[in-house]
N, C-alpha and C positions, 0 to 999 in steps of 0.2 A: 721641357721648359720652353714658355712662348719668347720669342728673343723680338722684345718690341723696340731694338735701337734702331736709327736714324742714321744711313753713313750719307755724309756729303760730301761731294767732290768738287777741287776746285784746282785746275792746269798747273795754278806755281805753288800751291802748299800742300796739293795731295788729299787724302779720305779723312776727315773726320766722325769720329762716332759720338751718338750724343744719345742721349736715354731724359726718363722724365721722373723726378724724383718732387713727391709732392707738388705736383702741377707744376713744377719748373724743371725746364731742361737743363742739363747737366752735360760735362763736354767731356770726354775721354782723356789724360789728363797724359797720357804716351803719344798720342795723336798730337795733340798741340803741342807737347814739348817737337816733338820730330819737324810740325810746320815752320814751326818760330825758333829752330838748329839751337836747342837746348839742350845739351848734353846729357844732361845730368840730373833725370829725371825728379832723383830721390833730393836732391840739395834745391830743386824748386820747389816741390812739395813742401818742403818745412819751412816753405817763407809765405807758404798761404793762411788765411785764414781757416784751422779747422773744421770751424762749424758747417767751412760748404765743402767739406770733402766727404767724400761718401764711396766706400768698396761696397761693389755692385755684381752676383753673379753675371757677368757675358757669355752668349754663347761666341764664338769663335771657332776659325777653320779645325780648330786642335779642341773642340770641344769649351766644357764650358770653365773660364776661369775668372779668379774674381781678378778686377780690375779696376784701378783709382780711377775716379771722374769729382769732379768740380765743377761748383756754379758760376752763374753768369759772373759774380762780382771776384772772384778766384782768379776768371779767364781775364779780367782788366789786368791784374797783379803778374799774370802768367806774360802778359803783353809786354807789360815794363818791362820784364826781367831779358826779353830777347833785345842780341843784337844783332838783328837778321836786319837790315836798311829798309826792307818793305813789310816791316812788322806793321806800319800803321793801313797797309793794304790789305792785311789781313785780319787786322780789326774790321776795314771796313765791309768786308766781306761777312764776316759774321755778325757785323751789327746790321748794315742795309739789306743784307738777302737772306740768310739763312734764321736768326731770328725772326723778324716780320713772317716770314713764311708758318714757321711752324704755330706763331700765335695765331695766325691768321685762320690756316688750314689746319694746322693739327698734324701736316704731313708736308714734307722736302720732296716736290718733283725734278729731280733731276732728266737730265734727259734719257737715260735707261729706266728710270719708271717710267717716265713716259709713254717709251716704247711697251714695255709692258704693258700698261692701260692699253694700248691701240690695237695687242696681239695676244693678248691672255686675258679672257674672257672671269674667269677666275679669279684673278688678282684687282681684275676692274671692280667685280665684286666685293673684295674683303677690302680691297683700300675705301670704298663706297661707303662699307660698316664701320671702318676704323676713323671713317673723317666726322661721322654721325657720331658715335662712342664721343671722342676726343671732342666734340662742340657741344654736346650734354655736360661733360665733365665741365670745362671751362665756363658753362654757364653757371653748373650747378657750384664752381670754387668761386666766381667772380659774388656769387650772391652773397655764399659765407663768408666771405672776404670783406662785404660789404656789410652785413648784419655786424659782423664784428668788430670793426671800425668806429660804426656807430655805440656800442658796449664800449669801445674804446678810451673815446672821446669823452662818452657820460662819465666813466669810472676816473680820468686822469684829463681833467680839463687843462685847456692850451690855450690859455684867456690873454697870455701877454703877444703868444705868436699871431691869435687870432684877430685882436687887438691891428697888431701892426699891418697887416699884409690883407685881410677879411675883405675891410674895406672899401678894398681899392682891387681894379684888374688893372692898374700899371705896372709894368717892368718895374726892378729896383735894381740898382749897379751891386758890385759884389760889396763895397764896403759896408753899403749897406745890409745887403743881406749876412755878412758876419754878426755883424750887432745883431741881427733880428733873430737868428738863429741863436742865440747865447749860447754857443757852447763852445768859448773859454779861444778861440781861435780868431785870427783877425784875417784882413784883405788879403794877404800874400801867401799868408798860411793855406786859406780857402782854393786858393789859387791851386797850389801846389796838389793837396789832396784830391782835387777835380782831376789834377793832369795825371796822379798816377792812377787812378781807377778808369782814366780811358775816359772820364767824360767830356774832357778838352784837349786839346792840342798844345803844342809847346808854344804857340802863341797866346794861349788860354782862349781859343775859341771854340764853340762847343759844336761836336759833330754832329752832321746834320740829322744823322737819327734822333737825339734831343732835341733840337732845333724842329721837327717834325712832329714831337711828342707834346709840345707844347710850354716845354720848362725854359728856355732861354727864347733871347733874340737879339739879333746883333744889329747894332747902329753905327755907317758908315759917316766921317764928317773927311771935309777937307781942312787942311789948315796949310799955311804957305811959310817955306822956311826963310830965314837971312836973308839967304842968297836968292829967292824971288819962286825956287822950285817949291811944286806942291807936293802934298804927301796925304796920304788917305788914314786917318785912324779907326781901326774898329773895337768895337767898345759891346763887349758884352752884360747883358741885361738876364732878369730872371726872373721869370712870373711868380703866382704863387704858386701851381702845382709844378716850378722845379723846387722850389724853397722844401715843401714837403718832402719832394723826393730825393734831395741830398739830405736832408735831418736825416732820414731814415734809413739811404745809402750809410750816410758817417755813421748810426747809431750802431747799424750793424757791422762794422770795421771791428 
C-alpha cells in the first residue's frame, strides 16, 4: 500500500498527519485531539459534522490501520471544543503555514525533508513527480470545479444574491451581509457562527488567512470617549467572494 500522508511538525503541538481525500486535505483526527489536550477522542468525534469524517487505511509503525481523519471545516469545530490557551496558535499554524503550503505545492517541506532533497538523490526525485502529479490534479479539479459551478448557476439561479452584491466590489458590514445572505439568521447570529468555524476571532475579526484570501476587510476609525481618551474601533467588512464563501461554508454545516 503507497502511504501518500503528510506528517507536519510543529515544537508546541507535536506531528500532525493529514492525507487528501477528494482534492482536499484531511487532518488525522487522534493527532489534533492529542495537539489541542482533548481527551477524549471519541466524545469529540460526535460533535463533528459527519459528512467530513472519513476512516482511511494508514500505514503506521504497527502496520496499516484504519484511522479517523476530518476536514478542514471539522478541524474549525475540533478548535472550539479545546481548552488548551494557545489553541488559537495552532489554528494559526495550520491556517498560515501548513495549508497555503500544501495548496500551493502539493507537498509540506519540513525541515527533514528538506534535508532529504539535499541528500537523497531519490527522494529529490519522487518528491519532483509527486509535486508534478499533485499540480496536474489540482488543475485538472480547479477546471471541474469551475465547469461545474457554471452548470451550477444555469441550473439554480441566484438572481436576488446577485442582484445585491454583482454590482458592486464594495465591502458590506455583516448586518448587511445577513440580510443579503437570506438564510433566516441575523447580525449577532452571523457573528457567532463565523467565531465557532474559526473564521473570526472572539473579537469578530477575521484572521488574516481570510483577510489574504480576499473575503473580508477591516476598517480602523478612532472616536474619543467622555473623559477626552481615545479608542480605536475595528469594524469588519466582506466582499463578495467572502459573501459566497460563508453561503457555502453555512450551507455545508
Amino acid at each position: 500500500m503507497e502511504n501518500n500522508i503528510q506528517i507536519f511538525s510543529n515544537p508546541n503541538f507535536g506531528e500532525i498527519r493529514v492525507d487528501e481525500v477528494n482534492n482536499e486535505p484531511v487532518f488525522c483526527l487522534a493527532d489534533v485531539c492529542k495537539a489541542l489536550d482533548i481527551k477524549n477522542v471519541s466524545d469529540c468525534k460526535s460533535r463533528l459534522n459527519q459528512k467530513g469524517v472519513v476512516i482511511t487505511d494508514t500505514l503506521t509503525n504497527g502496520g496499516v490501520q484504519q484511522m479517523t481523519f476530518v476536514n478542514e471545516s471539522n478541524l474549525y469545530k475540533c478548535i472550539f471544543q479545546s481548552r488548551r490557551p494557545d489553541a488559537e496558535k495552532f489554528q494559526e499554524w495550520v491556517f498560515d503555514e501548513v495549508l497555503p503550503s500544501i495548496r500551493k505545492h502539493g507537498a509540506y517541506l519540513s525541515n527533514e525533508a528538506i534535508e532529504k532533497t539535499l541528500t537523497d538523490p531519490d527522494y529529490l526525485i519522487k518528491l519532483a513527480n509527486t509535486l508534478k502529479e499533485e499540480r496536474l490534479k489540482r488543475i485538472e479539479a480547479e477546471s471541474r470545479a469551475a465547469v461545474l459551478q457554471i452548470i451550477n448557476d444555469e441550473m439554480k439561479p441566484k438572481a436576488e444574491f446577485a442582484d445585491a452584491v454583482m454590482g458592486s466590489s464594495d465591502a458590506i458590514d455583516m448586518r448587511k451581509a445577513a440580510t443579503t445572505l437570506n438564510m433566516g439568521i441575523g447580525r449577532n447570529k452571523l457573528f457567532e457562527l463565523l467565531r465557532e468555524k474559526g473564521v473570526l476571532d472572539r473579537h469578530n475579526i477575521p484572521y488574516q488567512t481570510y483577510i489574504d484570501r480576499g473575503y473580508f476587510r477591516t476598517i480602523e476609525s478612532t472616536y474619543n470617549k467622555p473623559d477626552g481618551s481615545s479608542c480605536i474601533n475595528i469594524k469588519t467588512v466582506i466582499f463578495q467572494k467572502g459573501l459566497d464563501f460563508i453561503r457555502k461554508l453555512l450551507n455545508a454545516a
